[in-house]
C-alpha positions as CSV (number, residue, x, y, z in Angstrom):
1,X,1.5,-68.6,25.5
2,X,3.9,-69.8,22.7
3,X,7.2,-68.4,22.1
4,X,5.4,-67.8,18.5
5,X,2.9,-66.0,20.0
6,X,4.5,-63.8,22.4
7,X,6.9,-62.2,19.8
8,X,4.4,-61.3,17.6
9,X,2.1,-59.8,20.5
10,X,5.8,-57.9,21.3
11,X,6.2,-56.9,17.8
12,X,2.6,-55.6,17.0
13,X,2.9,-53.7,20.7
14,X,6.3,-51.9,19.3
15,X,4.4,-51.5,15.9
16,X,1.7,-49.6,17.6
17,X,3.9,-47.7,19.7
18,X,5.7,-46.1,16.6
19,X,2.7,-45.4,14.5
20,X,1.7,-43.2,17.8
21,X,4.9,-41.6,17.8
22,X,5.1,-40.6,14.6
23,X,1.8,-39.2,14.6
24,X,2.4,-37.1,17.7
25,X,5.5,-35.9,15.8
26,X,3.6,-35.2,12.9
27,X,1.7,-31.4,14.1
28,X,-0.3,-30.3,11.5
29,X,0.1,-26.8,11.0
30,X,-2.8,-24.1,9.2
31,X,-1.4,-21.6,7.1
32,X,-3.2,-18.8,5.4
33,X,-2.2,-16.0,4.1
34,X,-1.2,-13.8,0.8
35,X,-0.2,-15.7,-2.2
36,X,2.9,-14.0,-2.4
37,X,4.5,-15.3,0.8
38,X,2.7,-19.2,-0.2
39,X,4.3,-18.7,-3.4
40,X,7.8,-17.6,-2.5
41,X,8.1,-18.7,0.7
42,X,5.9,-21.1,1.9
43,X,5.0,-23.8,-0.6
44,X,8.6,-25.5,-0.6
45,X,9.5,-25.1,2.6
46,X,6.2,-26.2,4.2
47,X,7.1,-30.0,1.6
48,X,11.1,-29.7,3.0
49,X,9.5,-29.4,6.8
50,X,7.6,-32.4,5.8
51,X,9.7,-34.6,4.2
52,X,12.2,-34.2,7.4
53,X,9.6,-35.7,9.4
54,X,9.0,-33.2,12.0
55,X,5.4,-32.6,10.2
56,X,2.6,-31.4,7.8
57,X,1.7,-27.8,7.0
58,X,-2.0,-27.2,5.4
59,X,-1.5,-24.6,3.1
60,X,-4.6,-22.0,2.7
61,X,-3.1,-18.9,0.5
62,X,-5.7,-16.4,0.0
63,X,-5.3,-12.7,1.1
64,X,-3.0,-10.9,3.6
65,X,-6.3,-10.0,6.1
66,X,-7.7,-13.6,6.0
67,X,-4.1,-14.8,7.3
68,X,-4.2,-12.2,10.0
69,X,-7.8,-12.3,11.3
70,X,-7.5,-16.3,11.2
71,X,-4.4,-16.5,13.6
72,X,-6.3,-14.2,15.8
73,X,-9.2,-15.8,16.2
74,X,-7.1,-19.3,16.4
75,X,-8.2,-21.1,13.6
76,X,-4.7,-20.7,12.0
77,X,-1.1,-21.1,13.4
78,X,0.7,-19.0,10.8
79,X,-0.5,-16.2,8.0
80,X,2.0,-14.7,5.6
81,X,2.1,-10.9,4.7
82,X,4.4,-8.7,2.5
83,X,4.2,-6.0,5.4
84,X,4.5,-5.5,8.9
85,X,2.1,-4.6,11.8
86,X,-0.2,-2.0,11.5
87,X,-1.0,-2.3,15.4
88,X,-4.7,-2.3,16.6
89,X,-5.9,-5.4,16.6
90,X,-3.0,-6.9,15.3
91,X,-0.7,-5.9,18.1
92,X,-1.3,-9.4,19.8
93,X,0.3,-11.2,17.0
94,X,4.2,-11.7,16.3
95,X,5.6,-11.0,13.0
96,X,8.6,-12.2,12.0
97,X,10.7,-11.5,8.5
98,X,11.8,-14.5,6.9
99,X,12.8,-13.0,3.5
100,X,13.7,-10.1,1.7
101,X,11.5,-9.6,-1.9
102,X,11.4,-7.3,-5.1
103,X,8.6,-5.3,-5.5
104,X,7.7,-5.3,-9.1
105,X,5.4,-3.8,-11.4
106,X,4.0,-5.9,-13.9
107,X,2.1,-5.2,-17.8
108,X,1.5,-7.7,-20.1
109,X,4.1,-8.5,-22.8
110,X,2.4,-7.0,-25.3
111,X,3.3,-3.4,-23.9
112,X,6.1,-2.1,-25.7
113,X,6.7,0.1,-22.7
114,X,9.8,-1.6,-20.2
115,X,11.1,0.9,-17.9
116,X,9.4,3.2,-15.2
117,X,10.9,6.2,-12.8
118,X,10.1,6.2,-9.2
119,X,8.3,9.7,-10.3
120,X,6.2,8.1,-13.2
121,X,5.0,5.3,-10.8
122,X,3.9,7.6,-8.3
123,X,1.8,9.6,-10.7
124,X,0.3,6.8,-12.1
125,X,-1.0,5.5,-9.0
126,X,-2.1,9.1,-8.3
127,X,-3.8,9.6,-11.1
128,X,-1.5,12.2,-12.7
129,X,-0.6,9.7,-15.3
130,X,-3.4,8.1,-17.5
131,X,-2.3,7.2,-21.0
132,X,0.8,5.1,-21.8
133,X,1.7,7.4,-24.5
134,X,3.2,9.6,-21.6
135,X,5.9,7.0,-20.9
136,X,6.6,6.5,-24.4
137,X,4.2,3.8,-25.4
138,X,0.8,3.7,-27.1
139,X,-2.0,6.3,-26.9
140,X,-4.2,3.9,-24.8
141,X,-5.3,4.6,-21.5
142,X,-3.3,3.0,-18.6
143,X,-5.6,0.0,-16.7
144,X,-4.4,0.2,-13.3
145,X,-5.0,-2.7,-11.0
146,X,-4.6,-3.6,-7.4
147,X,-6.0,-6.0,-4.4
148,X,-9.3,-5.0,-2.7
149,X,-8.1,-5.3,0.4
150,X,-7.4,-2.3,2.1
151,X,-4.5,-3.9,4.2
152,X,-3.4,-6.5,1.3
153,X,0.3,-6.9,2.0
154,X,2.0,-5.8,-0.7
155,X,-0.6,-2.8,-2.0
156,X,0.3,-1.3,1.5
157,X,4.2,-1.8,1.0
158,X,3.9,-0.5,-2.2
159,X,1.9,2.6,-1.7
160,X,3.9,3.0,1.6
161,X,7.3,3.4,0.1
162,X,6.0,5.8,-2.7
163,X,3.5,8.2,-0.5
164,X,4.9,7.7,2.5
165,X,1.7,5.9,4.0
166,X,0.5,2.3,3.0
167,X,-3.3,3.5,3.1
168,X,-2.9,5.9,0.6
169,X,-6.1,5.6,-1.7
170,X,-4.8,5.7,-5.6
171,X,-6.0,5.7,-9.4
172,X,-6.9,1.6,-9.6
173,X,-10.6,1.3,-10.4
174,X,-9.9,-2.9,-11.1
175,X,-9.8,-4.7,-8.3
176,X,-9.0,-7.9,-7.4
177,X,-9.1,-10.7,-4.2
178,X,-5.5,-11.1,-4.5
179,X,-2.0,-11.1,-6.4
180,X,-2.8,-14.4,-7.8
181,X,-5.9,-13.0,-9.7
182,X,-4.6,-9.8,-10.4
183,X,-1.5,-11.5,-12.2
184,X,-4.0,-13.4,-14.4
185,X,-5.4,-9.9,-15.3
186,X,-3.1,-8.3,-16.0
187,X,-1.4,-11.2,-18.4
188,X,-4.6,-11.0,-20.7
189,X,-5.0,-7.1,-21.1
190,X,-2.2,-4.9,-23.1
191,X,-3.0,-1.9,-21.2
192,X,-2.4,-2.9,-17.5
193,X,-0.7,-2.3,-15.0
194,X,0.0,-3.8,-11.3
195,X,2.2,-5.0,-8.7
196,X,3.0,-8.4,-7.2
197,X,6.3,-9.4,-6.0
198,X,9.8,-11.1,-7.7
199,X,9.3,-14.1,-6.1
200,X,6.0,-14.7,-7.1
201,X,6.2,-14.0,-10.9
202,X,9.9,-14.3,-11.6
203,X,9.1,-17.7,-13.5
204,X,5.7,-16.8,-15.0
205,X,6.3,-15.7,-18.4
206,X,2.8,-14.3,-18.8
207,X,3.5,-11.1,-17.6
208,X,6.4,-8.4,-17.8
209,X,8.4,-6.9,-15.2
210,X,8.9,-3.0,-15.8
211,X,12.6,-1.7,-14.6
212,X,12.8,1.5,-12.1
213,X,14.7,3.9,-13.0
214,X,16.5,1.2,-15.3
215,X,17.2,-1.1,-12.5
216,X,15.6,-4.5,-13.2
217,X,14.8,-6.6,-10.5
218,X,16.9,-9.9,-10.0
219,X,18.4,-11.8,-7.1
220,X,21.6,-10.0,-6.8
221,X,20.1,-6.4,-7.5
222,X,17.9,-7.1,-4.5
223,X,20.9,-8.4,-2.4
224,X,22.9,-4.9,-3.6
225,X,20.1,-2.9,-2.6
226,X,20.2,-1.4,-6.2
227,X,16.9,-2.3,-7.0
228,X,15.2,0.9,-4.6
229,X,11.5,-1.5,-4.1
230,X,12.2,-4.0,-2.1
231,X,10.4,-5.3,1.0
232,X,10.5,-8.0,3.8
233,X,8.0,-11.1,3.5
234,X,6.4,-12.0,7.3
235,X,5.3,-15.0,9.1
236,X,2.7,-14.1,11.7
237,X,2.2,-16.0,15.0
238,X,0.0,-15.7,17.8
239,X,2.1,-16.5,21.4
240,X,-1.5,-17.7,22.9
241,X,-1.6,-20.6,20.0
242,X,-1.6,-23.9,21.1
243,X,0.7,-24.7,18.7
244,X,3.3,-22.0,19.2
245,X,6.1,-24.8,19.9
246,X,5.4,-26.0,16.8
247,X,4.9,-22.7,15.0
248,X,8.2,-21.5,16.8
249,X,10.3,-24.8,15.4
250,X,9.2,-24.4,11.6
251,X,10.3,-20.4,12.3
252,X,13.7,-21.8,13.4
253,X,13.9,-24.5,10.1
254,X,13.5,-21.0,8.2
255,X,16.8,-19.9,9.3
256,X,18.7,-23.4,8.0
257,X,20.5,-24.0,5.0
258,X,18.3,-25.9,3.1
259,X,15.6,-23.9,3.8
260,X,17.7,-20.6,2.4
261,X,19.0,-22.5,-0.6
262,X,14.8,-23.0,-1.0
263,X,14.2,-19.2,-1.2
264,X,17.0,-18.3,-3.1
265,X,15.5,-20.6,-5.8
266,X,12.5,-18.2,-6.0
267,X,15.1,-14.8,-5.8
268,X,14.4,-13.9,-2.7
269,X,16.8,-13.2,-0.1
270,X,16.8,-15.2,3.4
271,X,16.2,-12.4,6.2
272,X,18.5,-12.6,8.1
273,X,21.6,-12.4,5.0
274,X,20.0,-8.8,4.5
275,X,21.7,-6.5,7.0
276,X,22.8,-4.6,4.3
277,X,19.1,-3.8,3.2
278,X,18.3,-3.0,7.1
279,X,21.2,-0.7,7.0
280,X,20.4,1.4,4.1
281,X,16.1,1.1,4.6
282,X,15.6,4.6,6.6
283,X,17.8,6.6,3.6
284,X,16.1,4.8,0.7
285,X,12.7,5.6,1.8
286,X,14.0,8.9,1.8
287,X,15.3,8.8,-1.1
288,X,12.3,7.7,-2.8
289,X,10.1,10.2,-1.7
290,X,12.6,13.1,-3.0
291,X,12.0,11.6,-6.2
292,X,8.2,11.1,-6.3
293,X,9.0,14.8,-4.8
294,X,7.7,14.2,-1.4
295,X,9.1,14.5,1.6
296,X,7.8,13.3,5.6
297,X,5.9,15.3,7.5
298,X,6.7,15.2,11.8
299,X,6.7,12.6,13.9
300,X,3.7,13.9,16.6
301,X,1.6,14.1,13.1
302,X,2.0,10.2,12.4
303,X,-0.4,8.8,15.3
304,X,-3.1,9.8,17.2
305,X,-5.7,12.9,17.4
306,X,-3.5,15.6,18.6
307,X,-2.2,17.4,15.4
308,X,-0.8,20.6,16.3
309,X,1.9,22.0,18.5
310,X,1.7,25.5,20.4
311,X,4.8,26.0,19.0
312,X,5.1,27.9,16.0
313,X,5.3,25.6,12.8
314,X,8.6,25.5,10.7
315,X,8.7,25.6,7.1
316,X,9.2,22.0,6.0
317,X,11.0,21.5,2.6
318,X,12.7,18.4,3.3
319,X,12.8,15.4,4.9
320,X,15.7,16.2,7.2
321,X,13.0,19.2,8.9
322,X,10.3,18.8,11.1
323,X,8.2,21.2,13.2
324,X,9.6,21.5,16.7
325,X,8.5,19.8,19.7
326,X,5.8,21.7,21.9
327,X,2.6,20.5,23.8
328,X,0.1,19.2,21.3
329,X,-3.0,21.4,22.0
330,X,-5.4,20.8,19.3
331,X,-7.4,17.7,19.0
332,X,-8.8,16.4,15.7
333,X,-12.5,16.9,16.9
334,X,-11.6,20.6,17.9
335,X,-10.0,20.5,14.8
336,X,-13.4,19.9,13.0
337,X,-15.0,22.8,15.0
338,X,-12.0,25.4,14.7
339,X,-11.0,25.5,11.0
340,X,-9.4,28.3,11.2
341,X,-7.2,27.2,14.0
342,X,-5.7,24.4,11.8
343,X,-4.9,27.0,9.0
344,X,-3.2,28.9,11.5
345,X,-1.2,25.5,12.7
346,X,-0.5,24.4,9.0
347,X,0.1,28.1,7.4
348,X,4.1,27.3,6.7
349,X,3.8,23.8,5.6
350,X,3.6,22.4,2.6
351,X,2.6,18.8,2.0
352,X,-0.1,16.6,3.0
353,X,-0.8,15.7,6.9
354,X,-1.2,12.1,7.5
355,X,-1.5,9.9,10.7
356,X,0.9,7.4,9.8
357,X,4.4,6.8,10.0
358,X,6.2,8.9,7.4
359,X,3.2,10.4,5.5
360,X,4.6,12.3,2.3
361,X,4.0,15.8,1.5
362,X,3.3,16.1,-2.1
363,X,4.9,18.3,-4.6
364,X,3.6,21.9,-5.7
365,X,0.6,21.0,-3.2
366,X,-0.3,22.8,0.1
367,X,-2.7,21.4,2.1
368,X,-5.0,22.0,5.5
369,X,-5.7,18.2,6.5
370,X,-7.3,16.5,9.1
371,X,-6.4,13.2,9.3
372,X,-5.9,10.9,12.3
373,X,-6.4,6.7,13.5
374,X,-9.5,6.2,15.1
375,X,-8.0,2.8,16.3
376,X,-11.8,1.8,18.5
377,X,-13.5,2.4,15.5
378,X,-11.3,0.4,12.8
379,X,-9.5,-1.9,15.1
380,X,-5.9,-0.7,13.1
381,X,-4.1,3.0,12.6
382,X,-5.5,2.8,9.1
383,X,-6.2,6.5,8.5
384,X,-9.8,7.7,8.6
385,X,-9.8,11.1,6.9
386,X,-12.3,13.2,8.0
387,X,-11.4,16.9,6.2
388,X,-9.3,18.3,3.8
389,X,-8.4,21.4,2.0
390,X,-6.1,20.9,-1.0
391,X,-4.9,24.0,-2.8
392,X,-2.2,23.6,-6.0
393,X,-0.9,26.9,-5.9
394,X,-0.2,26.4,-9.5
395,X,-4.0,25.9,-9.5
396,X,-4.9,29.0,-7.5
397,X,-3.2,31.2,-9.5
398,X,-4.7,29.8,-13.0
399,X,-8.5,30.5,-10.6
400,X,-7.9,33.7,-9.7
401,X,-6.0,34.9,-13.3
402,X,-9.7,33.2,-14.6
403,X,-11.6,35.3,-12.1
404,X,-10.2,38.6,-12.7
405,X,-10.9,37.2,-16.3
406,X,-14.2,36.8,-15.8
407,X,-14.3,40.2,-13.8
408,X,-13.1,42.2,-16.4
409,X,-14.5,40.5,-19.1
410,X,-18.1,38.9,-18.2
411,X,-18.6,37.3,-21.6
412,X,-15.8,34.8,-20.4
413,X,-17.5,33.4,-17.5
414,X,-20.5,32.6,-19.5
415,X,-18.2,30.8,-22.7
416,X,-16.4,29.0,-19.7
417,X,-19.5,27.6,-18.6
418,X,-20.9,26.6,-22.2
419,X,-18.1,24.5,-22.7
420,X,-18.9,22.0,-20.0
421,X,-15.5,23.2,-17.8
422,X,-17.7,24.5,-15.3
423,X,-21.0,26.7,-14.4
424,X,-20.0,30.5,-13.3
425,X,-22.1,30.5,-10.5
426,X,-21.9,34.5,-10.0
427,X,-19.8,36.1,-7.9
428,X,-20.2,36.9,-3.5
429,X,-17.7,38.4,-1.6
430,X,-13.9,37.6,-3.2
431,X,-16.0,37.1,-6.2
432,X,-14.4,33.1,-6.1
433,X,-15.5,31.3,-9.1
434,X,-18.1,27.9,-8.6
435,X,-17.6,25.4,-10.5
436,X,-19.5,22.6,-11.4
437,X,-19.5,19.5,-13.8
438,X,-22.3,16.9,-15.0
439,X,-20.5,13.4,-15.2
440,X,-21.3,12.2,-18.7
441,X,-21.1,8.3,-19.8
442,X,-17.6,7.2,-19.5
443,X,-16.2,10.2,-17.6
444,X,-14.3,8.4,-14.2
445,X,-13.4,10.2,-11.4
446,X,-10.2,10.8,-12.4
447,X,-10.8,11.8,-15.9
448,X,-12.8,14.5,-14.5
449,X,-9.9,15.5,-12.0
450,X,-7.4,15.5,-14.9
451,X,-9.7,17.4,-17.3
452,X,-9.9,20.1,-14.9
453,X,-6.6,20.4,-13.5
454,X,-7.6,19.4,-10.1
455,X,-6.5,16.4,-7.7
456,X,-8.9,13.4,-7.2
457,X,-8.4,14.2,-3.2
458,X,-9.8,17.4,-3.8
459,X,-12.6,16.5,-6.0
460,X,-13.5,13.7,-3.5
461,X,-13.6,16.1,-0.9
462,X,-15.4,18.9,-2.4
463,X,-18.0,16.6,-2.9
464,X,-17.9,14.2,0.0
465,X,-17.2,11.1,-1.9
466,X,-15.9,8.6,0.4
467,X,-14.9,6.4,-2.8
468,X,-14.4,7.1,-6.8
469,X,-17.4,5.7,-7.8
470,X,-19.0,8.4,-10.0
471,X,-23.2,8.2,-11.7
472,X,-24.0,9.9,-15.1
473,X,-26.0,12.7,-14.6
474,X,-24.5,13.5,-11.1
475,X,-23.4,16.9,-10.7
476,X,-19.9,17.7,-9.1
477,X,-18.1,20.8,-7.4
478,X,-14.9,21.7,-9.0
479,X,-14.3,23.9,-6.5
480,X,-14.1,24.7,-3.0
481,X,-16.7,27.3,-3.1
């Protein structure tokens, strides 16, 4: 063989060696996950990882559950959410902050309206609040919108810092398969209102961030911790992947400068320059539900069946109390079959009782609820409700004054129910008062609720509704008896 010939045997040899090198290099990476995370997060990073050579991430952004159910079943590497954990069947995955983002609720610009409270938020999302003329803007009813999924990242971190408990259900008939869609939405209708993140919207002049409390959200007011919504963005990883060398080295190029100068860009904070937000997390939760006017209910309430203690329950008008600790006694399913035992167990506090971490006690509200995880049912600690006896004492008194009413006056009763407020069903025993409405065309769930002076919960319950859609024609208890 030629001199000639040999080199160029040698050179395409060392030709084909590289090409293989640099393809073995090259790990391709799935992501999927919420838009919010691709957006703020991923996008840029995912082209700085590759442009350094060590690789190419396929970018999937759809929905915080697709992320998660696609790393567990192995056909991703990484999903994005805007919250952590619930457990279940996401225990087996690792999530990791990256980032620190604002929580923003967003209208169209052609809402005069520009600031919210913490308080007026919370109502709105509970249905308290229904017309924007109540926060100074114009008598048109408020369009509330939200992500379908029940688990959707940053629905749950929302609803979570404002109840107390991400599955909260709340006032948002329009629903959507993600922030992305949502955004687009809410940009095309005067009335709306819904939340999406900082990073995902700060450049998209289509819609209009609303100030809390007359804090707008921004870069530094997230790094202050002045701006009370804001939350850590995840990337979620599966130890049994395949790819977890790879999935752990793109965690690590997270952490670099370049990478941090990346996420500043889209005002977001890196994670790990935050320890002032970790610091003061605990006390602003708090803080926030004292102004919705909620407060936490006990620790052994968060998780699990077992609801009550044999101790005696304390009175629990803050956050700072809690009932004391005794030997849980009462299961959920004995709950079911001994009501009275659980208005015995929940006579002295006031609130709502949740199972999940923090659940809020609501304001003026007293309430006998069952609620617990059935975790081999769901496959997470979402809460599955299964009773609940809401009583506004406000409420109760303006029933019985109308009872004694009707009582002394019987021509009352029957001009009550003429008007459509309810049907006076006669009177048994404590001579309660029955009422009943006939949804008309138009009427919403929460229309109804608000017309009456009762909670949606309540209404929902009365009836066993297991969601708010409502049929002209149907009839509905107003009542509890």
């Amino acid at each position: 063989m030629s001199v000639r010939l040999t080199r160029l045997a040698s050179a395409a040899l060392l030709g084909a060696g590289l090409a293989f090198s640099v393809h073995a290099a090259e790990t391709t990476l799935i992501w999927r996950g919420d838009v919010t995370t691709a957006r703020g997060v991923v996008n840029d990073t995912a082209a700085a990882w590759q442009k350094a050579g060590k690789g190419r991430i396929e970018l999937q952004p759809f929905n915080t559950a697709s992320g998660l159910d696609a790393v567990s079943a192995g056909k991703a590497d990484l999903a994005g959410s805007a919250r952590d954990s619930a457990g279940g069947k996401e225990a087996n995955l690792t999530f990791t902050p990256v980032a620190w983002d604002s929580l923003v609720l967003i209208t169209s610009p052609q809402n005069p309206v520009s600031n919210l409270s913490l308080k007026q938020a919370h109502d709105i999302y509970y249905g308290k609040i229904t017309n924007w003329k109540e926060l100074g803007g114009r008598d048109q009813p408020i369009n509330v919108y939200a992500v379908a999924s029940p688990g959707d990242g940053v629905e749950y971190s929302l609803r979570r810092l404002l109840f107390g408990r991400g599955n909260q259900p709340v006032a948002a008939p329009r629903l959507y398969m993600n922030t992305g869609k949502l955004e687009e939405a809410v940009a095309l209708d005067g009335r709306s209102l819904g939340v999406s993140t900082l990073g995902d919207v700060h450049a998209n002049a289509h819609v209009k961030i609303l100030k809390i409390d007359g804090v707008s959200a921004s870069a530094g007011n997230l790094a202050s911790g002045s701006y009370p919504l804001f939350t850590p963005l995840y990337l979620v990883t599966s130890a049994s992947s395949p790819k977890a060398a790879a999935t752990k080295a793109f965690l690590e190029f997270l952490q670099g400068s370049e990478a941090k100068k990346i996420l500043r860009r889209h005002d977001l904070l890196p994670y790990a320059d935050g320890g002032t937000l970790v610091a003061m997390d605990a006390g602003r939760r708090s803080r926030i539900l004292a102004a919705v006017g909620a407060h936490a209910m006990p620790a052994q309430l968060s998780r699990g069946t077992e609801l009550a203690s044999t101790a005696a329950p304390a009175a629990a008008p803050s956050a700072s109390k809690a009932l004391p600790a005794g030997k849980p006694v009462l299961t959920a399913s004995a709950a079911r079959r001994h009501p009275e035992a659980v208005r015995a167990a929940f006579a002295s506090i006031s609130g709502t009782a949740v199972s999940h971490e923090l659940p809020p006690s609501l304001e003026h509200v007293t309430a006998e609820a069952i609620t617990w995880a059935d975790t081999a049912l769901t496959g997470t600690p979402f809460a599955r409700l299964t009773a609940q006896v809401y009583v506004s004492q406000e409420h109760r008194q303006t029933r019985l004054a109308a009872t004694a009413a009707s009582e002394e006056h019987p021509r009352a009763a029957v001009h009550f129910a003429q008007t459509g407020a309810g049907r006076h069903a006669g009177t048994h025993g404590n001579r309660h008062l029955a009422r009943t409405y006939r949804v008309g065309h138009g009427d919403t769930l929460y229309s109804i609720a608000k017309q009456h002076a009762v909670d949606v919960a309540q209404v929902r319950a009365w009836n066993g509704l297991h969601g708010n859609t409502v049929k002209a024609g149907q009839v509905l208890r107003l009542s509890a008896r």
